[in-house]
C-alpha positions, -999 to 999 in steps of 0.1 A, spaced: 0 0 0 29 23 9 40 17 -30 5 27 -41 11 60 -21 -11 54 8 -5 77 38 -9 70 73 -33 82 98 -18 70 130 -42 74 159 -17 57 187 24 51 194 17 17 185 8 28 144 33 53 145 51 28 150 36 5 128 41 31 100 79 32 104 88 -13 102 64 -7 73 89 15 58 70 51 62 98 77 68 87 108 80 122 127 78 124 122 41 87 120 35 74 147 63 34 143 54 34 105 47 25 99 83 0 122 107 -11 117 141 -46 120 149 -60 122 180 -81 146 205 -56 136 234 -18 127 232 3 112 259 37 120 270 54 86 252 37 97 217 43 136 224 82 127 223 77 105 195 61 129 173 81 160 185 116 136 177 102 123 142 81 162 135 53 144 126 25 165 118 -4 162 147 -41 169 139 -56 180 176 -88 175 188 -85 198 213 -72 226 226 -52 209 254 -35 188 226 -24 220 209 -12 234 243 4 201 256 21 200 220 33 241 219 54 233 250 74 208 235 76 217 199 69 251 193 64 259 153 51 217 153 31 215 117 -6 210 128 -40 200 114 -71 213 135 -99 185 138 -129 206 144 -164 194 153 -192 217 135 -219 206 160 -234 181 140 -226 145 131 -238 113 116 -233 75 114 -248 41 106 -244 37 142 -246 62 172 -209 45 179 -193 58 148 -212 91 149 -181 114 153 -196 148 150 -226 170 177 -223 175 212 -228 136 222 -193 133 205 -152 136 226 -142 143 189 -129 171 176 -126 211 188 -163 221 187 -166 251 163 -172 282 186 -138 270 203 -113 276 172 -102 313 180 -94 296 216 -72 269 193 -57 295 170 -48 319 199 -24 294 213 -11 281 179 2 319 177 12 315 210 35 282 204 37 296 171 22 264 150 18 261 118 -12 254 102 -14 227 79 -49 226 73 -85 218 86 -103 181 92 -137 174 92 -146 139 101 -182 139 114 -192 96 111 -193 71 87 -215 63 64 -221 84 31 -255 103 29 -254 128 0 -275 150 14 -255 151 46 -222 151 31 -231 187 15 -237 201 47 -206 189 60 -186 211 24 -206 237 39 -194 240 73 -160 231 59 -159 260 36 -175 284 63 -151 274 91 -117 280 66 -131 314 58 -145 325 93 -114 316 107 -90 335 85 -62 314 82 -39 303 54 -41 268 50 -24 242 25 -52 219 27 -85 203 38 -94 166 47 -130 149 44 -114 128 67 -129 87 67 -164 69 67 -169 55 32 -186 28 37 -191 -5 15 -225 -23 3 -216 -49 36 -256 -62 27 -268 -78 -1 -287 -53 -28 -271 -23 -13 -255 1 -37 -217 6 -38 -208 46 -27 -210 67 -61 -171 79 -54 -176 105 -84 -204 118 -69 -185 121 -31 -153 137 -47 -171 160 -67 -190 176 -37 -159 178 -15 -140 193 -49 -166 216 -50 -160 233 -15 -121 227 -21 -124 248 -50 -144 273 -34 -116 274 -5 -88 279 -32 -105 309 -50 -112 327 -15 -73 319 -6 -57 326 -37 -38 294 -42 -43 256 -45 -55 238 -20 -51 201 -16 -79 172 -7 -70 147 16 -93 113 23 -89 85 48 -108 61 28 -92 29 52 -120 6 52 -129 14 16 -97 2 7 -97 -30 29 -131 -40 40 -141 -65 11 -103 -81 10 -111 -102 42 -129 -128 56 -131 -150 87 -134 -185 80 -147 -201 116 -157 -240 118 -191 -251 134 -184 -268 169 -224 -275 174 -255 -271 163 -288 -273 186 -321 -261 189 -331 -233 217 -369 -236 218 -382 -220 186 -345 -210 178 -317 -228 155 -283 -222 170 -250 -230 155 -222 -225 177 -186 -218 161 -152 -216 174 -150 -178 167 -165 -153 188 -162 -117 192 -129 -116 207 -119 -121 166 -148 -99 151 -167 -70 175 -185 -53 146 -215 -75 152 -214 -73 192 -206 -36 191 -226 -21 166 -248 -47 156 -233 -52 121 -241 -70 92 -219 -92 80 -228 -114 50 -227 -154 58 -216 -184 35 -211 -219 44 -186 -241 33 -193 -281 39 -160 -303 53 -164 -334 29 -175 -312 -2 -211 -318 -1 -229 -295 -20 -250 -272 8 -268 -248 -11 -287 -282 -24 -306 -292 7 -328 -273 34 -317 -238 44 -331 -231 82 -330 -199 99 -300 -200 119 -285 -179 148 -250 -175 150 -232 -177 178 -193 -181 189 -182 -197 220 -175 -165 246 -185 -166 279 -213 -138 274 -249 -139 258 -238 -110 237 -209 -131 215 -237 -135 187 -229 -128 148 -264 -123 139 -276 -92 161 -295 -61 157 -276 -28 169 -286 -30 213 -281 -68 211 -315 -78 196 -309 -113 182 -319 -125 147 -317 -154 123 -299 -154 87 -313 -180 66 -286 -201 58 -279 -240 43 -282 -264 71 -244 -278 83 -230 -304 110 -200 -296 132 -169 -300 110 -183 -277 86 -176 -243 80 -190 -206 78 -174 -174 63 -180 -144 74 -174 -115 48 -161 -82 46 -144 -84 80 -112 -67 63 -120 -36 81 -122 -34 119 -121 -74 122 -83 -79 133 -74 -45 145 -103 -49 170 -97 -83 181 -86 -89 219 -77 -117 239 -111 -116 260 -112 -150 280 -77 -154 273 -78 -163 239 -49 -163 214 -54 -142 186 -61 -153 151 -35 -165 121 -36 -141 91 -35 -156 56 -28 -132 26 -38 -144 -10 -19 -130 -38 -25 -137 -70 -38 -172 -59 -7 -182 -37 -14 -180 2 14 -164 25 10 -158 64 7 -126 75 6 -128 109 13 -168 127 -11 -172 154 -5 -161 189 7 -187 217 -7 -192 255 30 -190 260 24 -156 249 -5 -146 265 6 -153 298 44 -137 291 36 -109 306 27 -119 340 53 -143 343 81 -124 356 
């Protein structure tokens, strides 16, 4: 991705570094990584200062906490225009129910200590939920345009920031990406003529990129009947995917049968899917505030397998170790030859660091 020219928006130390064993060099490349967050701590304050990383604050504390250590830093200013959107009210990142961002009314508060520490402004970020709605997404150019010019600053460049989503369901229509870029090239546009020069677009389009590229392959372990209510238990759970548990998402669901027979063929039953956690909530076929549902899917025996698709955003970067379980091996196809990624994690491993 790095030879594609792919950026980095590092949220943590632990991308940053990341970033840098994938080969990202900010001293030679000074924009290829930026750090976003709306609070930094001391270890990634050094880190950024040392590497002068570019640091887009969410607050005004950030900007402070930043001054002090690098004055004349290179910073982006995440703002929060008071209104936000989402396909869940997890991922809405915008309003006044949201930590994100430096609400609106606050920005001469976050340019008077930029002066102070004498920052430079790199540009302004607007990243309000994900999800694209048309309608929505104009308002959003809107306030973008009306925050650079109310605030009367030079800048060098704006960012939609992320949210494009992918059709995860069956029959749902892929994100018209003319459509997008042509609204937020409309208000860069608009930006550039009021400024007098050109002004660059930035995107974080991550799980646009990645989301359709992965898949969890899980085998069945049982299958039983609850009452009026098919269950079939596999040996993932949401220690290796937490969209569903988290925000009730959809993910579709294919089986695969162990000796080849063909499934699709014989009854389909409506099927919950569950994985093997310790908690009622470890359920891939949920509703957003845990309200359980069935997917019609072929009828399978333990042995056989389900896929779940489109888990190649958010599935391993949000897996844990809840009830000290080993994380998942990572298998990359390329060009029809299979290469590990990442081996799978040890018990040796998860215990390592208590065993001192």
């Amino acid at each position: 991705m790095r030879a594609q020219g792919v950026k980095v928006d590092s949220v943590s130390l632990g991308e940053i570094e990341r970033a840098l064993a994938a080969g990202y060099d900010p001293q030679t490349c000074p924009d290829d990584i930026v750090f976003t967050a709306d609070v930094i701590d001391a270890a990634t304050l050094a880190r950024v200062s040392e590497l002068h990383i570019p640091v887009n604050a969410g607050s005004v504390d950030m900007l402070t906490q930043l001054g002090q250590v690098s004055p004349g830093h290179r910073v982006w200013l995440r703002v929060n225009p008071g209104f936000g959107h989402g396909h869940s009210q997890k991922t809405n990142t915008g309003g006044e129910n949201s930590k994100h961002g430096i609400w609106h009314s606050d920005l001469p508060a976050a340019l008077a200590v930029m002066q102070k520490y004498r920052l430079k402004l790199v540009g302004i970020h607007m990243h309000i939920g994900s999800g694209v709605d048309y309608g929505h997404l104009e308002q959003v150019c809107g306030a973008m345009v009306r925050q650079v010019l109310e605030c009367g600053q030079d800048v060098e460049a704006i960012s939609a920031g992320g949210g494009l989503s992918i059709p995860y369901r069956e029959g749902e229509e892929p994100v018209d990406t003319r459509h997008y870029y042509g609204l937020w090239n409309a208000a860069r546009e608009q930006i550039a003529r009021h400024l007098g020069h050109a002004v660059k677009l930035e995107i974080e389009p991550g799980r646009f990129l990645v989301a359709q590229s992965g898949v969890l392959v899980t085998q069945v372990r049982s299958v039983k009947q609850m009452g009026s209510r098919h269950f079939v238990l596999v040996d993932a759970g949401f220690n290796d995917l937490m969209r569903p548990a988290m925000y009730g998402s959809y993910h579709r669901i294919s089986a695969l049968a162990a000796d080849g027979r063909a499934l699709e063929n014989g009854p389909w039953v409506e099927t919950v899917v569950a994985g093997p956690l310790c908690e009622s909530g470890d359920v891939f076929t949920q509703q957003e505030g845990g309200m359980v549902e069935t997917r019609a899917l072929p009828a399978v025996i333990p042995g056989d397998y389900l896929v779940l698709h489109d888990t190649g955003a958010y599935g391993a970067s949000m897996s844990s170790n809840y009830n000290s379980r080993p994380l998942l091996p990572e298998v990359l196809f390329d060009n029809g030859q299979a290469r590990l990624i990442r081996r799978r994690q040890t018990i040796e491993e998860l215990l390592v660091l208590e065993m001192f």
